[in-house]
TIVO-2410 file (N, C-alpha, C; in nm, 3 decimals):
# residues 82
REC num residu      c1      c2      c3 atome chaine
REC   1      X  10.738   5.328  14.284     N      A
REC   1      X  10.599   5.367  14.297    CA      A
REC   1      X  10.580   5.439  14.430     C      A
REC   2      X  10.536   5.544  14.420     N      A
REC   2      X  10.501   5.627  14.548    CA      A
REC   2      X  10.353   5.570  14.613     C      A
REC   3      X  10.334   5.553  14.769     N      A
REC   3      X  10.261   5.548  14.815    CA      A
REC   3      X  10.137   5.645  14.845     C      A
REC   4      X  10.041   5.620  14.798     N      A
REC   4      X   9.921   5.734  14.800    CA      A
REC   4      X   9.863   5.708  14.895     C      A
REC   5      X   9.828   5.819  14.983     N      A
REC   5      X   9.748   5.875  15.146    CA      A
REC   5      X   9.611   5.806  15.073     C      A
REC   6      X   9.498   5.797  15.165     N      A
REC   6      X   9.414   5.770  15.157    CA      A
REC   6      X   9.314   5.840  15.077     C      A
REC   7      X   9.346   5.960  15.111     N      A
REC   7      X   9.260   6.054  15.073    CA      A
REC   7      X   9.315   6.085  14.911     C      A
REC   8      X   9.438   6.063  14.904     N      A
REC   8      X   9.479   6.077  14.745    CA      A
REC   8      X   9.424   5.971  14.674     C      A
REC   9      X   9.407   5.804  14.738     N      A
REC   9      X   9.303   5.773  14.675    CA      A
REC   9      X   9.213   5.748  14.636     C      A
REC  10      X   9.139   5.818  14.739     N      A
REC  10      X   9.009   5.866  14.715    CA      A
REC  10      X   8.963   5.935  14.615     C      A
REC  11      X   8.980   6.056  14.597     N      A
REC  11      X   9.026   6.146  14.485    CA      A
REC  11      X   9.087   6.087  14.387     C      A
REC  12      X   9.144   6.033  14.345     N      A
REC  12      X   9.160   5.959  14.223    CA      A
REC  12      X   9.053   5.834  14.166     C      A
REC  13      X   9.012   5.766  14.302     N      A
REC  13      X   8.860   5.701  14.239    CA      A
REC  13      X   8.755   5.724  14.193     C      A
REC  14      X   8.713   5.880  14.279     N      A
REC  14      X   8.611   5.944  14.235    CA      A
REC  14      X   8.656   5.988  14.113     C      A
REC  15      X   8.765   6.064  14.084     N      A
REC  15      X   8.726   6.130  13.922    CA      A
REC  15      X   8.767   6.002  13.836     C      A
REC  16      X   8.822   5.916  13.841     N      A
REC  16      X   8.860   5.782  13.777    CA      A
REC  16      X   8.623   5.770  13.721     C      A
REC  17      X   8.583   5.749  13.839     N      A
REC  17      X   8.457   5.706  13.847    CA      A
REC  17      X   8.326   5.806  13.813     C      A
REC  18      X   8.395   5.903  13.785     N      A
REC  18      X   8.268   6.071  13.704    CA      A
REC  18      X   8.308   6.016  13.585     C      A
REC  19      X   8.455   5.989  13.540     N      A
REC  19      X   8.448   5.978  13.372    CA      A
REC  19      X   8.376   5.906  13.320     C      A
REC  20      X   8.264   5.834  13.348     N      A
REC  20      X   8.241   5.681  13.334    CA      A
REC  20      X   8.264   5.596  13.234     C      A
REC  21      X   8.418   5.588  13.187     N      A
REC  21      X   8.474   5.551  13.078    CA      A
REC  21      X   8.513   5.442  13.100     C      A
REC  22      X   8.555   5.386  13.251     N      A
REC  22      X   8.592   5.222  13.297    CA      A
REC  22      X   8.731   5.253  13.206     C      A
REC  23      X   8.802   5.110  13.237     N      A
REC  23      X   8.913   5.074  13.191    CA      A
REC  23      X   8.905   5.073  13.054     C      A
REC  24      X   8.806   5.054  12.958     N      A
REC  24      X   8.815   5.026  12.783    CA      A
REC  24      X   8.903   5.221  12.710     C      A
REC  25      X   8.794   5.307  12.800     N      A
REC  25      X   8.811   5.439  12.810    CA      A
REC  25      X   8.961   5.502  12.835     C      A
REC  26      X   8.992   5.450  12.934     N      A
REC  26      X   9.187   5.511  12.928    CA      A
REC  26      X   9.217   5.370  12.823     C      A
REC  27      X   9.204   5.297  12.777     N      A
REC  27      X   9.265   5.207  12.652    CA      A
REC  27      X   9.255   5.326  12.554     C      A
REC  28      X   9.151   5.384  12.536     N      A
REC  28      X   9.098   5.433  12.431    CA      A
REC  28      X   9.147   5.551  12.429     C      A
REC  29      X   9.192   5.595  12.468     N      A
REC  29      X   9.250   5.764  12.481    CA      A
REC  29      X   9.375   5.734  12.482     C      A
REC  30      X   9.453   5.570  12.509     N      A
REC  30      X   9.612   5.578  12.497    CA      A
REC  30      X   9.678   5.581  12.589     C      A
REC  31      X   9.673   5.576  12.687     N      A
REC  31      X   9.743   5.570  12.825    CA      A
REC  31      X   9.907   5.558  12.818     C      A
REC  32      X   9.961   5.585  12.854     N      A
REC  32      X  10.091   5.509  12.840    CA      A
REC  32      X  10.177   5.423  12.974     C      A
REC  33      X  10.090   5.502  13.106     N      A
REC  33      X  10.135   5.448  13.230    CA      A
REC  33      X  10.045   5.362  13.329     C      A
REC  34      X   9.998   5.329  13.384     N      A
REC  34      X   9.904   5.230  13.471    CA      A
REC  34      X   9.894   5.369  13.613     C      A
REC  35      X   9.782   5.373  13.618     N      A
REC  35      X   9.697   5.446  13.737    CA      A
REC  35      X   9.741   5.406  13.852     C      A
REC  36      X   9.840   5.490  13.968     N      A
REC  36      X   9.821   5.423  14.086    CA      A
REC  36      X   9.689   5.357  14.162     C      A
REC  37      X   9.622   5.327  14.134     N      A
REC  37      X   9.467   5.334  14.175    CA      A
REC  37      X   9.444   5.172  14.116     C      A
REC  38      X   9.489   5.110  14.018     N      A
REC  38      X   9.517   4.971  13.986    CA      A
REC  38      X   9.629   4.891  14.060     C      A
REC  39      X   9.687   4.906  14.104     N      A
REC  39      X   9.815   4.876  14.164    CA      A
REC  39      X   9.727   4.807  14.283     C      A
REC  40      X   9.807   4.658  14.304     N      A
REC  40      X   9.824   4.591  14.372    CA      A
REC  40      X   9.909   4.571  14.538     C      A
REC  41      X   9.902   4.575  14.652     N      A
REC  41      X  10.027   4.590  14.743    CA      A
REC  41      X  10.121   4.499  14.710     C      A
REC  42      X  10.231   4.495  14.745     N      A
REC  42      X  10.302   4.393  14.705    CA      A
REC  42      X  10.296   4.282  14.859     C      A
REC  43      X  10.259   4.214  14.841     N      A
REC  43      X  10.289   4.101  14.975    CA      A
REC  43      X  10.443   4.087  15.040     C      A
REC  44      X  10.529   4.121  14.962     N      A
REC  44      X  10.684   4.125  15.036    CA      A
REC  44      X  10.678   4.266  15.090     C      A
REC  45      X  10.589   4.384  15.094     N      A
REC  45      X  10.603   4.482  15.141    CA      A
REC  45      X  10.512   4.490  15.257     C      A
REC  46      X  10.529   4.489  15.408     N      A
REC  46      X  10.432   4.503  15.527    CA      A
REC  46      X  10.338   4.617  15.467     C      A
REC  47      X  10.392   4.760  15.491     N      A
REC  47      X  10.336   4.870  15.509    CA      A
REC  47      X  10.271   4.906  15.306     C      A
REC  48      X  10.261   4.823  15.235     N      A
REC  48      X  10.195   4.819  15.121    CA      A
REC  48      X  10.074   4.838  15.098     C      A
REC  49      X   9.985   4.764  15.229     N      A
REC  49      X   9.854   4.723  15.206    CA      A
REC  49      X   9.784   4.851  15.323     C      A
REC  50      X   9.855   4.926  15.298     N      A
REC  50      X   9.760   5.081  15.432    CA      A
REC  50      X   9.661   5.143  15.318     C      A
REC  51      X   9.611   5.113  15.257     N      A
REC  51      X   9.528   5.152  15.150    CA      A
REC  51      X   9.449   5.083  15.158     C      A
REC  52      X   9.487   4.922  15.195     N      A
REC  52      X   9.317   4.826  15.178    CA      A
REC  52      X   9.224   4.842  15.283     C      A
REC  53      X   9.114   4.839  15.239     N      A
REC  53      X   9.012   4.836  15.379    CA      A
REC  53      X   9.037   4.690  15.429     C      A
REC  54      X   9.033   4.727  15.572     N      A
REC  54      X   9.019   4.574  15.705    CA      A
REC  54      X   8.936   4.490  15.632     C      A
REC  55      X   8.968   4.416  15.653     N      A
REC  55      X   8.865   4.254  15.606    CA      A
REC  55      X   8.894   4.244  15.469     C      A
REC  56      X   8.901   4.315  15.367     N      A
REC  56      X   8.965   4.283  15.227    CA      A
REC  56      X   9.074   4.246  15.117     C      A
REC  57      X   9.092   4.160  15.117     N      A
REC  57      X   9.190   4.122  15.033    CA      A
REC  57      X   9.212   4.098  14.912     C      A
REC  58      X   9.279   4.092  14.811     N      A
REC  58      X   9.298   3.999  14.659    CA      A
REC  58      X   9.367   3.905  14.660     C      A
REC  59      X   9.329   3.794  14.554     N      A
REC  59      X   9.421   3.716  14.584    CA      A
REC  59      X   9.529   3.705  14.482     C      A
REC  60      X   9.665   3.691  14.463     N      A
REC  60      X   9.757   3.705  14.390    CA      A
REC  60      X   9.771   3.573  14.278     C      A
REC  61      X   9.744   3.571  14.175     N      A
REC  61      X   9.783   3.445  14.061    CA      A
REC  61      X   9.874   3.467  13.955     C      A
REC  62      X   9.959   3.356  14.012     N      A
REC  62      X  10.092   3.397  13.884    CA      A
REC  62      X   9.996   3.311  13.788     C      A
REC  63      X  10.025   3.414  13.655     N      A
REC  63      X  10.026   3.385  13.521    CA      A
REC  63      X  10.101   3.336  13.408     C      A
REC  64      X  10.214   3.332  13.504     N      A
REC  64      X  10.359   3.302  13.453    CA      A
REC  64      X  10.344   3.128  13.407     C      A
REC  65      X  10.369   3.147  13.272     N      A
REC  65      X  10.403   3.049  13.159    CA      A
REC  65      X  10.290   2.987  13.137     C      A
REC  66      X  10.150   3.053  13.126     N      A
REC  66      X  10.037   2.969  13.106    CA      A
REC  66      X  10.023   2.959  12.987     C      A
REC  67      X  10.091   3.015  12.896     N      A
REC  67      X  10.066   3.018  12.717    CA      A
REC  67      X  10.116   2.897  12.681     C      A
REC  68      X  10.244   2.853  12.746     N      A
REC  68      X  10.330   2.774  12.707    CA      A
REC  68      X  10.344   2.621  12.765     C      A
REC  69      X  10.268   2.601  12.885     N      A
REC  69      X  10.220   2.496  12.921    CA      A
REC  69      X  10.078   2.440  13.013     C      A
REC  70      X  10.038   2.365  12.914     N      A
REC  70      X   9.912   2.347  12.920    CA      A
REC  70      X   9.915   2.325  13.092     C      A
REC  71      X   9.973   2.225  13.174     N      A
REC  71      X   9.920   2.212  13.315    CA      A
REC  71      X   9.942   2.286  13.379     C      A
REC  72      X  10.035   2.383  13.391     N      A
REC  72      X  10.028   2.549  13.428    CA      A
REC  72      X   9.904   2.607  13.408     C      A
REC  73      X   9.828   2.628  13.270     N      A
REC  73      X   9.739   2.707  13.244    CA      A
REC  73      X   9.602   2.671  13.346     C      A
REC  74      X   9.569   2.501  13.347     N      A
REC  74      X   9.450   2.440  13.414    CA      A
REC  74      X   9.524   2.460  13.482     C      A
REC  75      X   9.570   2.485  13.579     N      A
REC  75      X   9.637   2.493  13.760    CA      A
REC  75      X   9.583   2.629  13.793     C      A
REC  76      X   9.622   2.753  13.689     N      A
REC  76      X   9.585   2.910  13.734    CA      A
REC  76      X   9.412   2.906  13.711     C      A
REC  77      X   9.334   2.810  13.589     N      A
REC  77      X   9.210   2.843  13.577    CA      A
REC  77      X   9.138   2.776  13.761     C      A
REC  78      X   9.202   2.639  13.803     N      A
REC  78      X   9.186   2.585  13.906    CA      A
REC  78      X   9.173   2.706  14.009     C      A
REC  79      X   9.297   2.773  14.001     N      A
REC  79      X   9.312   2.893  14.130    CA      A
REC  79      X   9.224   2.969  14.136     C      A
REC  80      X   9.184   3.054  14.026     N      A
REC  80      X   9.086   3.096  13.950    CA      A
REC  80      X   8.918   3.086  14.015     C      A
REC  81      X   8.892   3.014  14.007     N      A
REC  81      X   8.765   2.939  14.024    CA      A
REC  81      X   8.737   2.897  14.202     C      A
REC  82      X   8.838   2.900  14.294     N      A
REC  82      X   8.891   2.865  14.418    CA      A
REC  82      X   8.841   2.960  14.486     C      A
***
């Protein structure tokens, strides 16, 4: 994944945000790749997060094996809700 300048994503939010199609809208037209502009930093990467504004963060929830066991699943809704 290539790192986008600020200003590249800028420009990609705004016209992301004229279409006013939201996420249902690229479902709907077929997408086949994920928008740099959704993308997450990765926390094992320092220089990942030069895109977030100061003071903002997400918080990361593994989803991993919540189909398949129930106290996994209430643990991520727990995180969830936190």
């Amino acid at each position: 994944m290539l790192s986008l300048s600020l200003i590249d994503l800028y420009i990609l939010l705004i016209a992301f945000d004229e279409t006013k199609s939201g996420v249902k809208g690229l479902v709907d037209v077929g997408i086949t790749e994920v928008s740099q502009i959704f993308y997450i930093p990765s926390p094992e990467n320092p220089n990942s997060d030069q895109n977030s504004p100061p003071g903002h963060s997400l918080p990361i929830i593994n989803l991993e094996g919540i189909k398949e066991d129930l106290i996994q699943r209430k643990w991520c809704f727990h995180d969830i809700r936190a």
